[in-house]
N, C-alpha and C positions, 0 to 999 in steps of 0.2 A: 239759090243754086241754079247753075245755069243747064238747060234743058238735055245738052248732051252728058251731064252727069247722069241723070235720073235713067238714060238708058241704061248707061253704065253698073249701078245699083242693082238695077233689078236684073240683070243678065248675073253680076256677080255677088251678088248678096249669100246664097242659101251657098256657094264654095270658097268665097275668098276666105285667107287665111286670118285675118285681122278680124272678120264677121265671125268667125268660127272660135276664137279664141273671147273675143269678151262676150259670148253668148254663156260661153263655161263659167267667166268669171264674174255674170250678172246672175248666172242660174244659182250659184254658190249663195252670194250675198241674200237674194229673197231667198232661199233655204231658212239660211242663218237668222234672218229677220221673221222667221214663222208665215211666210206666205203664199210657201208649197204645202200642199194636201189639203186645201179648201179651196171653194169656187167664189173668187171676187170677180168685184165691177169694177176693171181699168181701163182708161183712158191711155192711149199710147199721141203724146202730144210731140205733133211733127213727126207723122207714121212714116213721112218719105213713100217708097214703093210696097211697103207694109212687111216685110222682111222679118222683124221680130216678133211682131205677130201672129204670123204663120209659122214662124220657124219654132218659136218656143213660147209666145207671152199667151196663146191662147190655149195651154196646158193649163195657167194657172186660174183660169176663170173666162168671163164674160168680157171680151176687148172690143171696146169703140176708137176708132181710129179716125185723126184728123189732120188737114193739113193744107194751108193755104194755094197749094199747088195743085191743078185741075190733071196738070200732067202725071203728079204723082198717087193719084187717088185714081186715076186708071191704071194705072200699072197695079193700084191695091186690089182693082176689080177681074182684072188676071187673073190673079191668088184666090181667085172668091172670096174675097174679104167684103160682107156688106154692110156693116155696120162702122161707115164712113161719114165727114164732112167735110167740106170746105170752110177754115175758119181760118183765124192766125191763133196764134198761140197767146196774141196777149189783149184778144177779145175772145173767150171762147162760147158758143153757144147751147152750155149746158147748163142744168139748175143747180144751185146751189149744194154744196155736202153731199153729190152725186156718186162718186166713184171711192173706193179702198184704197187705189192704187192710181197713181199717176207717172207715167214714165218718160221721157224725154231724151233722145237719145243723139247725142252731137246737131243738138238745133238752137240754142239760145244764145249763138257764136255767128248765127248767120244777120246778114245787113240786114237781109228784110224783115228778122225781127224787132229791130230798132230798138225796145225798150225792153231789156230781160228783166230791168226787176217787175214791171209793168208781167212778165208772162206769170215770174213766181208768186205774184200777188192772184192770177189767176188760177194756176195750179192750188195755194192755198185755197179759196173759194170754193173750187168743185170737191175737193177733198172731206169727206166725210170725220169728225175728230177723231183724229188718234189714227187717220190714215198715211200711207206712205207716197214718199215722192221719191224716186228713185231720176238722179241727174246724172250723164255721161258730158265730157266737156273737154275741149282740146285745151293742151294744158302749154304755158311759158309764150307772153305774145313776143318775144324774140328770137321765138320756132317759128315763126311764119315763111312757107316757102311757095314753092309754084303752087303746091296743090292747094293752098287757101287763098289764091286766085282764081282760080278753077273753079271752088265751091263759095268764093262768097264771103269769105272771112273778115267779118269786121271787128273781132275782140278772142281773145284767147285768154287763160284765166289761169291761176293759183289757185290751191288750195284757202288760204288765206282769203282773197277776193270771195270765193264759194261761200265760205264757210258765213263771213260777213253779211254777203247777199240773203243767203237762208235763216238767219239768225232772226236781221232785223226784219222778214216777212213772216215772221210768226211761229218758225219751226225750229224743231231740236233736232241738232245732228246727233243719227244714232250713228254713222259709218263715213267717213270721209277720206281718201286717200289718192294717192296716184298709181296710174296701171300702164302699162304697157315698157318697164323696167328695163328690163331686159337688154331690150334694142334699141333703147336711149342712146348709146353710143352710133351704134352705126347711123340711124336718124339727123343726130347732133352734126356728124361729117358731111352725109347729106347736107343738109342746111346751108353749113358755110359755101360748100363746093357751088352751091346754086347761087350763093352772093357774088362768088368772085370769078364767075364765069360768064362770059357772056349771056346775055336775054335770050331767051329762047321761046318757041311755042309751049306754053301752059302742058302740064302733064299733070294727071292725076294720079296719085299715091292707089288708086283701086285699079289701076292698069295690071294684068295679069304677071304672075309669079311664075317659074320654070312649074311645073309639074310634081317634079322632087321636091322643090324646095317649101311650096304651099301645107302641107302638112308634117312637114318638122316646124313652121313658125306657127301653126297652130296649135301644136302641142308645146311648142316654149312661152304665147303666149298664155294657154290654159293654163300650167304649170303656175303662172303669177296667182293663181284662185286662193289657192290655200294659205299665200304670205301675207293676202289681201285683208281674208277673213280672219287672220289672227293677229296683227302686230298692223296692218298696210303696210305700205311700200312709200318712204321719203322723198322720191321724184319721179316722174313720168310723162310719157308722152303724152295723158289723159287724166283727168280728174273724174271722178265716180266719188257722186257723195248720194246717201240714204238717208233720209230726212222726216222726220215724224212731223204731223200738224199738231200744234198746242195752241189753247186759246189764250 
């Protein structure tokens, strides 16, 4: 990810409308999955500027945070976040059957991770049995627009693809769907408009919202929670899969 996103992040992470809405709709899912009202040991892999960690993930237990970026492990140190390293994702340096929880949250999409099934073989690893990996994941690589030049984007994914990847590294999908429904259309318009327009300077999709309009799209993305947890949602702009380790 390149350096002037990570300012970006951590200036807009705890107000944008898009952070605020699948916080409600990851808050939901660990509910559902039993892993609200006790104190676990989770790994948030590829913390970024540590954002869901402070925001919500350190409600549910004991969060170590990591992430191959020096830049983004200062901006974790901002938040007072200390229980940080410097790793990748698909060497990680912790011991074995360590953690409850493992989270991962839009990073095994990026170049510099080069080898994802290489990271989910390491998520398995640290995971304790019968513990969860909770995966966020940009979804249809023929959405790709400026802003996954911006961030780095080397693969974008299916439900399908997910489901396959997590399978054959050892785990059961308890939860697998797409999120962010809703504004599939207007995104989808986006997209082409950006193909058949002249090139322009790189923009990121986390560039600010009018004022008004940042908390009506977080409550239309929250609103996705509840279709999420009962049926999922057949397409989206994201993939969210919940994934149990089995031996």
């Amino acid at each position: 990810m390149k350096a002037e996103e990570y300012d970006l992040m951590y200036r807009v992470e705890e107000k944008h409308w898009w952070y605020a809405g699948m916080q409600a709709i990851t808050r939901r899912m660990l509910v559902n999955a039993g892993l609200a009202g006790r104190k676990i040991k989770i790994l948030d892999a590829g913390c970024g500027t540590g954002g869901a960690i402070s925001g919500y993930l350190a409600q549910y237990g004991n969060v170590t945070g990591c992430d191959l970026s020096a830049m983004a492990l200062g901006f974790c140190q901002k938040r007072n976040i200390s229980e940080i390293a410097q790793a990748s994702v698909t060497d990680l340096p912790f011991a074995q059957e360590q953690f409850e929880l493992v989270t991962s949250f839009d990073v095994l999409y990026e170049r510099g991770v080069g080898n994802d099934q290489r990271a989910v073989t390491e998520f398995w690893r640290v995971l304790q049995d019968n513990g969860y990996l909770f995966l966020r994941l940009p979804a249809y690589d023929w959405l790709r627009g400026e802003h996954d030049e911006r961030i780095q984007t080397a693969r974008r994914y299916t439900r399908a693809q997910v489901r396959k990847m997590l399978v054959q590294n050892g785990f059961e999908i308890v939860h697998l769907t797409y999120a962010n429904t809703f504004l599939f259309p207007i995104a989808l318009a986006k997209r082409l408009f950006e193909k058949i327009r002249p090139a322009r300077a790189e923009k990121s999709d986390l560039e600010a919202t009018h004022p008004w309009l940042d908390p009506f799209l977080a409550k239309l993305l929250a609103s996705e929670a509840p279709l999420i947890t009962r049926t999922g949602l057949p397409f989206g702009l994201s993939v969210l899969a919940l994934a149990r380790k089995r031996r």
